[in-house]
N, CA, C and O of each residue as an XYZ file, in Angstrom:
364
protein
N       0.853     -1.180      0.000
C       0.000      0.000      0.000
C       0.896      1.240      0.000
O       1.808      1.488      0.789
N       0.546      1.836     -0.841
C       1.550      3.189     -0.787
C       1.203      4.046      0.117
O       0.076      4.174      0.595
N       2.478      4.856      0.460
C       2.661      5.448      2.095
C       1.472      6.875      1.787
O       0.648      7.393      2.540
N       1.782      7.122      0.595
C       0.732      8.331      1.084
C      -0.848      8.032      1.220
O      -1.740      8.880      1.241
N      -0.978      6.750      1.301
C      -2.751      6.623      1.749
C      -2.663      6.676      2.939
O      -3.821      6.831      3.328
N      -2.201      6.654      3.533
C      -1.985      6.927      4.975
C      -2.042      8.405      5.533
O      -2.174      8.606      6.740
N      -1.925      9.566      4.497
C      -1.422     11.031      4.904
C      -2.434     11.430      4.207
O      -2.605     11.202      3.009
N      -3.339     12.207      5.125
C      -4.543     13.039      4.790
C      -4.289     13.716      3.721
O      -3.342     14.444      4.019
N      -4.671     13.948      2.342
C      -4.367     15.347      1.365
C      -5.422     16.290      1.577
O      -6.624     16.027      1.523
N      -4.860     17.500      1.842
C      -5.768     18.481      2.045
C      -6.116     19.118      1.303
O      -5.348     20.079      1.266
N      -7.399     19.285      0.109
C      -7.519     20.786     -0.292
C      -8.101     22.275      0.175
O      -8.779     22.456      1.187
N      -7.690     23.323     -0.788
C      -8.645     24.740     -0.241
C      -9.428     24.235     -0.038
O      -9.050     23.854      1.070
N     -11.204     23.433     -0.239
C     -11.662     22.905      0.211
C     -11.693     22.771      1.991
O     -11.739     23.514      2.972
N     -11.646     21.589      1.728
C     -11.511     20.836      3.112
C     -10.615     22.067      3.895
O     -11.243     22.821      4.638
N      -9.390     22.232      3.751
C      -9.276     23.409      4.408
C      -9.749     24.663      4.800
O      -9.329     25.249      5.797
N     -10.713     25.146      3.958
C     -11.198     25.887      4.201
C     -12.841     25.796      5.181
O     -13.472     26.608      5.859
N     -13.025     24.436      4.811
C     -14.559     24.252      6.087
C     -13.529     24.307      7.370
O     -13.731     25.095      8.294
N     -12.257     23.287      7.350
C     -11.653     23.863      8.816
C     -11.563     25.015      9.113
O     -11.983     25.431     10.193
N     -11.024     25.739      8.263
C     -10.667     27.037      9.223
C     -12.331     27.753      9.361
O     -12.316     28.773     10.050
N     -13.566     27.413      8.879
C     -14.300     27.670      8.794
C     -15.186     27.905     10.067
O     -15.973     28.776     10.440
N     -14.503     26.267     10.748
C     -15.028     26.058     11.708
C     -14.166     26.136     13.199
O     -14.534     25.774     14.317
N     -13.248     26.575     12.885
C     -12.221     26.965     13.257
C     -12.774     28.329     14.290
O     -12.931     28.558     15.490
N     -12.958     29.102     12.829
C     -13.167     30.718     13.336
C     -14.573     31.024     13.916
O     -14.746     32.006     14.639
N     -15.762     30.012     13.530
C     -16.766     29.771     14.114
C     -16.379     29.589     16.013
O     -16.554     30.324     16.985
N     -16.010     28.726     15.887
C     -15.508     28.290     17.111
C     -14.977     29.485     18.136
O     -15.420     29.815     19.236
N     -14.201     29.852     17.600
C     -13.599     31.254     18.232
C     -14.818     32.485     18.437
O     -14.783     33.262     19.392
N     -15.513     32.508     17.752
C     -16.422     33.483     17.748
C     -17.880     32.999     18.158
O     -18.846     33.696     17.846
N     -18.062     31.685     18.926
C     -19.010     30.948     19.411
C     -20.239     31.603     18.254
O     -21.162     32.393     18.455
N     -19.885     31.046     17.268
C     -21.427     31.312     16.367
C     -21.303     30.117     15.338
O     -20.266     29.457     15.270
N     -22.544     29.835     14.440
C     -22.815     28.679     13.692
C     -21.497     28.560     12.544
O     -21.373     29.737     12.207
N     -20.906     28.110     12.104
C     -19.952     27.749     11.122
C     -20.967     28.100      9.836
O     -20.371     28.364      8.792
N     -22.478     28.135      9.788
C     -22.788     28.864      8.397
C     -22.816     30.501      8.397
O     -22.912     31.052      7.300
N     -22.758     31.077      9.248
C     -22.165     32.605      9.759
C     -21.582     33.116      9.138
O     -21.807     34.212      8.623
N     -20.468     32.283      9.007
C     -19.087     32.941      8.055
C     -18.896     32.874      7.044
O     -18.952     31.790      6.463
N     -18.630     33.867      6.508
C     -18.284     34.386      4.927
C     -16.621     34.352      4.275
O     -15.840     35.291      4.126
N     -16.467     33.041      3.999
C     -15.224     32.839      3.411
C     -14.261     33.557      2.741
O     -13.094     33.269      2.478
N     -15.138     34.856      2.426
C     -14.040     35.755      1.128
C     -14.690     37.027      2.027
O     -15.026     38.002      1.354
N     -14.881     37.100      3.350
C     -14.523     37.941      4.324
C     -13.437     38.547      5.230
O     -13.541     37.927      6.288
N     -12.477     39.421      5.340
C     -11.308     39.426      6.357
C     -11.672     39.096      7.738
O     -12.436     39.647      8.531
N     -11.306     38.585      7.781
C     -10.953     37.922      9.258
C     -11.448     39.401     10.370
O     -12.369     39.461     11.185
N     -10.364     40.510      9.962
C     -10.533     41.430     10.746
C     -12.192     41.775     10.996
O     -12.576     41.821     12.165
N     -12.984     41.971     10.105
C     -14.353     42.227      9.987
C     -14.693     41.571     11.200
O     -14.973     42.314     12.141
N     -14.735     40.171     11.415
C     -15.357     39.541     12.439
C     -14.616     39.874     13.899
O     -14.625     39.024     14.789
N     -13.984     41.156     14.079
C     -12.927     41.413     15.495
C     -12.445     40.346     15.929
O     -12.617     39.853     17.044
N     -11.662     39.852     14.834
C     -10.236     38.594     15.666
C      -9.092     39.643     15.045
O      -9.147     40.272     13.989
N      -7.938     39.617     16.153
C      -6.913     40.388     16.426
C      -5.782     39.721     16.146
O      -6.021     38.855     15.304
N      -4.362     39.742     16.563
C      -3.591     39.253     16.284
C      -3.795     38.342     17.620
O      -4.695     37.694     17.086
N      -3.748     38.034     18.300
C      -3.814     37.194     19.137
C      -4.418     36.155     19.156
O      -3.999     35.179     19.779
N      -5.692     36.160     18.374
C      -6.581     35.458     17.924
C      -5.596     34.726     16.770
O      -5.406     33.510     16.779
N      -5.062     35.532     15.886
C      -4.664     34.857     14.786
C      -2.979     34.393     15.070
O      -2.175     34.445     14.139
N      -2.635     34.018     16.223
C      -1.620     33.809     16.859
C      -2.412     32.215     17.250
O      -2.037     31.171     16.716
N      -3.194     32.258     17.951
C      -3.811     31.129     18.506
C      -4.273     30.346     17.054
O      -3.786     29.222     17.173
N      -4.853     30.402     15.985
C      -5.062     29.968     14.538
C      -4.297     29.542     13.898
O      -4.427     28.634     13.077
N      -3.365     30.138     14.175
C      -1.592     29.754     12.977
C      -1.142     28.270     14.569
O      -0.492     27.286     14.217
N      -1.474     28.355     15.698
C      -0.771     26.969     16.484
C      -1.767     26.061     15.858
O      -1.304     25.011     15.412
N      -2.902     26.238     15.751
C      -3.798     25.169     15.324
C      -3.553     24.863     14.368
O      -3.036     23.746     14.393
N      -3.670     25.412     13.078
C      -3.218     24.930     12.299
C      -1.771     23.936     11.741
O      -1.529     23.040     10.932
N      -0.981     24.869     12.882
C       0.469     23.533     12.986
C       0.240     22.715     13.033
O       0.404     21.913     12.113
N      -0.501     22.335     14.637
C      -1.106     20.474     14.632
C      -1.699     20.196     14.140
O      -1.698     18.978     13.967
N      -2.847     21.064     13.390
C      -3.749     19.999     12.574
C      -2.716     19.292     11.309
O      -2.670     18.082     11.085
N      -1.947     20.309     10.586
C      -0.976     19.811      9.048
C      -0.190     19.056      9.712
O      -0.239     17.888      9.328
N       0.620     19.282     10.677
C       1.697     18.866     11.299
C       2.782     19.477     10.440
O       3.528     18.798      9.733
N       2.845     21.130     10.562
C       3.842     22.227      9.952
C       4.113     23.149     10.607
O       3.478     23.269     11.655
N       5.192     24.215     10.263
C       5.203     25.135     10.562
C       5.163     26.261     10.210
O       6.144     26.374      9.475
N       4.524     27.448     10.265
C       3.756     28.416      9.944
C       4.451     29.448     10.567
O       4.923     29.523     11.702
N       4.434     30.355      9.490
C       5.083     32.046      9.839
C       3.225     32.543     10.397
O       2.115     32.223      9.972
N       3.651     33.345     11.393
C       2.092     33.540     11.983
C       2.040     34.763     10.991
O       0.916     35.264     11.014
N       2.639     35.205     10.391
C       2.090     36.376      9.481
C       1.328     35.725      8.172
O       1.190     36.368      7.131
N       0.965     34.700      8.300
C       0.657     34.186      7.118
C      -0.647     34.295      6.994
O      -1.233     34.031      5.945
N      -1.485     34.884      8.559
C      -2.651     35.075      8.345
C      -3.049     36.415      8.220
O      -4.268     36.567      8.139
N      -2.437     37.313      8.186
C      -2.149     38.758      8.219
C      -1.918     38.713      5.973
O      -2.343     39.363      5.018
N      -1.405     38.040      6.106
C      -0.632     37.856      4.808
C      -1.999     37.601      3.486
O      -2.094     37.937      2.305
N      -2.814     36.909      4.361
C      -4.089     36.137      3.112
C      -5.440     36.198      4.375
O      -5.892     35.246      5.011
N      -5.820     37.547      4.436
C      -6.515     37.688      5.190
C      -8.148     37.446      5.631
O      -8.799     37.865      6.588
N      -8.624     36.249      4.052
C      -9.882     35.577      4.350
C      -9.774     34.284      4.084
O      -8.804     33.972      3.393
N     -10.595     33.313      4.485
C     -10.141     31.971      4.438
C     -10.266     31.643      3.445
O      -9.635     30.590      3.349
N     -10.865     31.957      2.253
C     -10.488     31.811      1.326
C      -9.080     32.204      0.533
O      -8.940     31.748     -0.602
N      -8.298     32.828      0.957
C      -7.048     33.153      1.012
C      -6.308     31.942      1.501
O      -5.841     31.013      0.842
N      -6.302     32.129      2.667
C      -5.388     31.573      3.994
C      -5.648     29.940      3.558
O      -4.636     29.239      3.562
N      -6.601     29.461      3.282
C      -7.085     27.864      2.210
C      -5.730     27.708      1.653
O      -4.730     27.261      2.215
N      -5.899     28.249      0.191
C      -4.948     28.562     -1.021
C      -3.776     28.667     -0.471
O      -3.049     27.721     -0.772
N      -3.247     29.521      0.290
C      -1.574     29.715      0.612
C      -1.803     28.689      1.787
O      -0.703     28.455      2.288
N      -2.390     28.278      2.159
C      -1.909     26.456      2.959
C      -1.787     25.551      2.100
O      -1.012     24.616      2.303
N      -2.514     25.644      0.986
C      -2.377     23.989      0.049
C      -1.015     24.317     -0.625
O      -0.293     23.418     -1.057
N      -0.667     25.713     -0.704
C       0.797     25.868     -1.532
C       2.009     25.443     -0.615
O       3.070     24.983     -1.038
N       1.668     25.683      0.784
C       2.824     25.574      1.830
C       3.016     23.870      2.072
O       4.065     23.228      2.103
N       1.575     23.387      2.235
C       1.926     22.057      2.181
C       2.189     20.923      0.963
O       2.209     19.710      1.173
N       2.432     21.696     -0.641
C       2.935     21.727     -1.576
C       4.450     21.600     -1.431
O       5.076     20.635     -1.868
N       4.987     22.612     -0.804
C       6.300     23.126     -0.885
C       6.863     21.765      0.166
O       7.771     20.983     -0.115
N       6.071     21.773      1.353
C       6.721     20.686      2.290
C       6.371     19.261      2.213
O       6.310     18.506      3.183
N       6.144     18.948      0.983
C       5.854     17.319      0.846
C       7.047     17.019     -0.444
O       7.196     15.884     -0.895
């Protein structure tokens, strides 16, 4: 069996209902709430917030993340896309 059936592949997609539900979570409201090609900032998450988002996301990929990266692609529809490229670069 080849090794990568074993290793989740992630797309924008699927990445993006996580962080979806992610930011739901943080903002104790329904995960259909959020507007994907919304900034982050709109919904008052701060850097601290997006300090706590960039650790989660480490463990969920099992990577490591410049925390400006959410500053960098500032709706999850963004922040999706430049994760499937990062975990591109590191496979």
């Amino acid at each position: 069996m080849p090794e990568s059936a074993e290793v989740e592949t992630h797309t924008a997609e699927s990445l993006g209902r996580w962080l979806t539900e992610c930011v739901a979570s943080h903002l104790e409201r329904p995960a259909d709430t959020i507007d994907a090609s919304v900034p982050l900032s709109d919904y008052g998450l701060d850097s601290l917030y997006a300090l706590s988002v960039a650790a989660e996301l480490e463990d969920h990929l099992d990577i490591s993340l410049d925390p400006t990266v959410m500053w960098d692609n500032p709706t999850i529809d963004a922040l999706s896309k430049a994760l499937v490229e990062e975990l591109a670069l590191n496979n």
